[in-house]
C-alpha positions as CSV (number, residue, x, y, z in Angstrom):
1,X,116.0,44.5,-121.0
2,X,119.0,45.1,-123.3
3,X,120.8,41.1,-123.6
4,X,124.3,43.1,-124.3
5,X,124.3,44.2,-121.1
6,X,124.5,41.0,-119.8
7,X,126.5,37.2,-120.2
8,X,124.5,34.1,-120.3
9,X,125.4,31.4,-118.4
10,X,123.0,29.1,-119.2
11,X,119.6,29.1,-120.8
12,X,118.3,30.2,-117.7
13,X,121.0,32.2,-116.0
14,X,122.1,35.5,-117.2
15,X,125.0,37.5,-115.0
16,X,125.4,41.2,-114.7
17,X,129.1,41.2,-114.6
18,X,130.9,43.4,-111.4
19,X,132.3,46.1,-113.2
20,X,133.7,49.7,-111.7
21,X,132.1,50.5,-108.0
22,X,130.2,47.5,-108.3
23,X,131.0,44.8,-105.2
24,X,129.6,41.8,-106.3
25,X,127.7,40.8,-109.9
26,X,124.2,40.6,-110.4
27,X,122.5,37.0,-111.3
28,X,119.6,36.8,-113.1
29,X,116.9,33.8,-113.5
30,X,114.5,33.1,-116.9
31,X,114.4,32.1,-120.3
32,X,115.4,34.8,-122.9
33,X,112.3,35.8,-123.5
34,X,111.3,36.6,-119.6
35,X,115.2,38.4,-119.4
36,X,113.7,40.6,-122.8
37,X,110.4,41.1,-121.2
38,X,112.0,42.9,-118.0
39,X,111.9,46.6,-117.5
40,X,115.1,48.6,-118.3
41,X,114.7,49.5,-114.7
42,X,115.2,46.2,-113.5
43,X,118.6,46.2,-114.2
44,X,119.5,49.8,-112.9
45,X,118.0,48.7,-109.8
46,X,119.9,45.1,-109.4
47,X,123.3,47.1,-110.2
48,X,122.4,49.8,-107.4
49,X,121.9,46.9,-105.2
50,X,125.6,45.6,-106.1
51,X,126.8,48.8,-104.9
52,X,125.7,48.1,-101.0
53,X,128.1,47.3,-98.5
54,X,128.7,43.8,-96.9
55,X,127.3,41.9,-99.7
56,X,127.8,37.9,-98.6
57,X,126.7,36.8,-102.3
58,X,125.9,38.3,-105.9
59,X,122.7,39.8,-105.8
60,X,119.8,37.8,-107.9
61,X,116.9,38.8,-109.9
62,X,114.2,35.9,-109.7
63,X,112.3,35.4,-113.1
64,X,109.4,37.9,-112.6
65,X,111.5,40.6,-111.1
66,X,109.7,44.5,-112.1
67,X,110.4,47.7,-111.1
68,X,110.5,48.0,-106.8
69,X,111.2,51.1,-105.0
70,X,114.7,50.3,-104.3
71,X,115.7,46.6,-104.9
72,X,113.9,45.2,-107.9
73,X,110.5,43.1,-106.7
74,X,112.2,39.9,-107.2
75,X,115.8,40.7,-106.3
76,X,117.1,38.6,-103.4
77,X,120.5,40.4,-101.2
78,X,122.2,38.6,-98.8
79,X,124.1,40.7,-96.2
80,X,127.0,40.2,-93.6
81,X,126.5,41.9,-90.4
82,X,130.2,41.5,-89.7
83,X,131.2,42.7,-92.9
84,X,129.6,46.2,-92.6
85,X,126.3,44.4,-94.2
86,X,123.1,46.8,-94.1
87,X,119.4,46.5,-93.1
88,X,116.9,48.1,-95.1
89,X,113.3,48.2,-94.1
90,X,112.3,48.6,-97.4
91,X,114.4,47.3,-100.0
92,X,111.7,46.0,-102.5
93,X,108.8,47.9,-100.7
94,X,107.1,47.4,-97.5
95,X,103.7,45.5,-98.2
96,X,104.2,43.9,-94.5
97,X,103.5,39.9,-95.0
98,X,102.9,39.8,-98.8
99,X,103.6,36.5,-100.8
100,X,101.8,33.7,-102.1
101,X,99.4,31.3,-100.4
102,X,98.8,28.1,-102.3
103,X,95.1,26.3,-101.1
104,X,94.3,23.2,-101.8
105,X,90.6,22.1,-103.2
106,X,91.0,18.4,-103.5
107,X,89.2,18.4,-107.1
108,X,90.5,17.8,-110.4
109,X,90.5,19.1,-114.3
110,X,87.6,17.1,-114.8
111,X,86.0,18.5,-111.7
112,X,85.9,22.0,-112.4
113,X,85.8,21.4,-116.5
114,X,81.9,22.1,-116.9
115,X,82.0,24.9,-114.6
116,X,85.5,26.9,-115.3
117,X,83.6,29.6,-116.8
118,X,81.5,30.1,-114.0
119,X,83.7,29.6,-111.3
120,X,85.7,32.7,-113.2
121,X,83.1,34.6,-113.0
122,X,82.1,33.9,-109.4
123,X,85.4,34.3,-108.2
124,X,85.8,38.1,-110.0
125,X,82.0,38.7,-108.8
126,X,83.0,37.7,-105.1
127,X,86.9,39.2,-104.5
128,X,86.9,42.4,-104.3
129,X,89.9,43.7,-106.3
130,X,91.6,47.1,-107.0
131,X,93.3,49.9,-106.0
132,X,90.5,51.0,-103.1
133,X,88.4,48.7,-103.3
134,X,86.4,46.8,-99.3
135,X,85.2,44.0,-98.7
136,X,82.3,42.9,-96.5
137,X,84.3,42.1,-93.6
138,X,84.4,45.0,-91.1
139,X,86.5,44.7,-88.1
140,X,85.7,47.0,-84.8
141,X,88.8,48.1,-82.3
142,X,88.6,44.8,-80.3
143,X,88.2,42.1,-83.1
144,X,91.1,44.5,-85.6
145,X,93.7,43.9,-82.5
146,X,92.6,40.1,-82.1
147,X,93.1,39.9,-85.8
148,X,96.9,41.3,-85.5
149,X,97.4,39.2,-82.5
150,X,96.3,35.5,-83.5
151,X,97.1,36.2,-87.6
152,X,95.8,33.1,-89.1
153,X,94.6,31.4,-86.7
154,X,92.1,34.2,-85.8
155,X,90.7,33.6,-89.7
156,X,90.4,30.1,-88.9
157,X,88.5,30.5,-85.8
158,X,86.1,32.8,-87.3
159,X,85.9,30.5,-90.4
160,X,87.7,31.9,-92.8
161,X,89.9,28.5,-92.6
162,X,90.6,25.2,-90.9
163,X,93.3,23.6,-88.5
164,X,95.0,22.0,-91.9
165,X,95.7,25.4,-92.9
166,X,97.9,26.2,-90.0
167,X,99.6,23.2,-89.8
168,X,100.8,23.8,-93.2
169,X,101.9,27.4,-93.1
170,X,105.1,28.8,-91.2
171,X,105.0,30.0,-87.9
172,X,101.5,28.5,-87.7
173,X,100.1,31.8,-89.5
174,X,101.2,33.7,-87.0
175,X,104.4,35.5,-85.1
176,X,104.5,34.4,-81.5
177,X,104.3,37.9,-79.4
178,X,102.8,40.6,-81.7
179,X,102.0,43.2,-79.5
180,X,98.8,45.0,-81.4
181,X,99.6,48.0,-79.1
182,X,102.4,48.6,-81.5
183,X,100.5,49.5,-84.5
184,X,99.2,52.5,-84.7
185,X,95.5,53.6,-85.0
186,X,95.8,55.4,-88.6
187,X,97.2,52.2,-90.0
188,X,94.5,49.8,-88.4
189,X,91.8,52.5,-89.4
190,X,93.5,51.6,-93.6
191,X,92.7,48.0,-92.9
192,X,89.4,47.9,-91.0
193,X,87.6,47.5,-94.4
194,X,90.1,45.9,-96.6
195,X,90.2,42.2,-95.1
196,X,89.3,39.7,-97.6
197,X,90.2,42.4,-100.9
198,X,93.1,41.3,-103.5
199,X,94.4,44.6,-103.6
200,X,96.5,45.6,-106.9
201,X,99.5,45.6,-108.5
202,X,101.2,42.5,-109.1
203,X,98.5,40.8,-106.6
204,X,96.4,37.7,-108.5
205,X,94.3,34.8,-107.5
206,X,94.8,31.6,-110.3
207,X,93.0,28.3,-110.5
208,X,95.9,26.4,-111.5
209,X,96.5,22.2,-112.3
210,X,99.6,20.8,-111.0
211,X,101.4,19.9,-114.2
212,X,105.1,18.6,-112.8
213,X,106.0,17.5,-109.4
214,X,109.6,17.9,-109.0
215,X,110.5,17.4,-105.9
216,X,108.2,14.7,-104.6
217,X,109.1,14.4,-101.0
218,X,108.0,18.0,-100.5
219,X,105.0,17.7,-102.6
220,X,104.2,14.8,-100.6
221,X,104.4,16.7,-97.1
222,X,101.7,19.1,-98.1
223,X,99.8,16.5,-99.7
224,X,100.4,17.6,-103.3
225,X,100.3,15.5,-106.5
226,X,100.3,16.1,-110.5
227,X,97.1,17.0,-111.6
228,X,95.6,18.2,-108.4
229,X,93.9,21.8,-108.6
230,X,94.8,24.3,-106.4
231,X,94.2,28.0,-106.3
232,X,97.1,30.4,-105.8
233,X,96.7,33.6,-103.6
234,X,99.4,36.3,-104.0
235,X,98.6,39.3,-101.8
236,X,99.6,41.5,-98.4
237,X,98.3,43.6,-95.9
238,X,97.4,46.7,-98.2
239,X,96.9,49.9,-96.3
240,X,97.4,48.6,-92.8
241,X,101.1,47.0,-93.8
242,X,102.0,50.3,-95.8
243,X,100.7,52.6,-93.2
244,X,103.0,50.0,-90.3
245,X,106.1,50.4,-92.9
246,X,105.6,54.5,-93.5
247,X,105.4,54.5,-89.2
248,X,108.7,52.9,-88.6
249,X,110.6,54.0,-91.3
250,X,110.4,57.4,-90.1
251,X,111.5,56.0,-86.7
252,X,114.6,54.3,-88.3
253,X,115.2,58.1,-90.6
254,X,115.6,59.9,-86.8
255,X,117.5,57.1,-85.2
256,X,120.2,56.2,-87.8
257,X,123.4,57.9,-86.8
């Protein structure tokens, strides 16, 4: 991304400045080399997102923000329903339920040191990756709709997980009254071989080591401490949350006055 476009702030806050049409400036996070690393496209997508109406805040780039469909991936919009504020169903792209999962292993560097080459290549072996790629798990009708109904806590009862899990994930894993009826039977038909797969894109799975705790009363709740090892899990719903988002945003094309 082209720095004269932009003021620094600080060394780690860069600001898009509201200029002509635009309704509020654009705030961007990361070092200078992150800010230089961005895509071009980043920015022309962070100023289109200044041009929306009832804008509560400036609009923000986190520091990995790419390329989305309309916001950047990355960009974060606040809106005022009062204020004429909009809702978009989707802004940076509709992989329903993607983010990143953090698991705890309870080992240590000196753990794993012996073995990190082979755990690599287990875990690349194992996880099914890619644009099209299954996995081994294969859903029928009845278990698919159990699946969207009980969200994690279906994985755990089939032993995918354990009751820790859930008591340290929002919601519990899972949205209290999804209706399974709702989704339709192309999109569970994309999924029924893609549980368990990383899918592509920006999607990863890192062993990682716990260098800084800096905010220690969080780290504390979920049992977190420097030098721990954990494994982070960034991934979605693939084909059944693209196939859900490509159903009802056509619904929401016919309704909108």
């Amino acid at each position: 991304m082209d720095l004269n476009r932009l003021v620094q702030d600080s060394e780690y806050c860069w600001r898009l400045p509201a200029e002509g049409p635009m309704r509020v400036p654009g705030i961007l996070f990361g070092d200078r080399e992150q800010i230089l690393q961005m895509d071009n496209k980043v920015y022309t997508q962070l100023r289109n997102v200044t041009l929306l109406p009832g804008l509560a805040a400036p609009v923000y780039a986190m520091p990995d923000a790419h390329w989305g469909y309309g916001f950047p991936i990355g960009g974060v919009a606040a809106f005022d329903a009062d204020a004429g504020g909009v809702v978009s169903g989707g802004g940076v792209g509709f992989d329903i339920s993607c983010g990143v999962r953090t698991l705890h292993t309870g080992l240590t560097p000196d753990d794993i040191e012996s073995v990190k080459a082979g755990l690599a290549d287990a875990l690349f072996d194992d996880i099914p990756v890619g644009v099209g790629s299954e996995g081994s798990i294969s859903l029928n009708p009845q278990q698919m709709d159990a699946m969207l109904e009980g969200g994690a806590r279906w994985a755990v009862d089939e032993g995918y997980g354990t009751a820790d899990d859930l008591a340290r994930t929002e919601e519990r894993g899972c949205i209290a009254d999804a209706r399974p009826d709702d989704v339709s039977d192309h999109a569970k038909r994309r999924q029924r071989r893609e549980m368990g797969t990383l899918g592509s894109g920006n999607h990863y799975l890192e062993v990682q080591r716990v260098a800084t705790v800096f905010d220690s009363d969080i780290a504390r709740q979920f049992a977190i401490a420097e030098d721990d090892i954990v494994i982070s899990i960034h991934c979605g719903s693939r084909g059944l949350g693209h196939q859900i988002g490509t159903d009802y945003l056509r619904e929401m094309l016919v309704s909108a006055p």
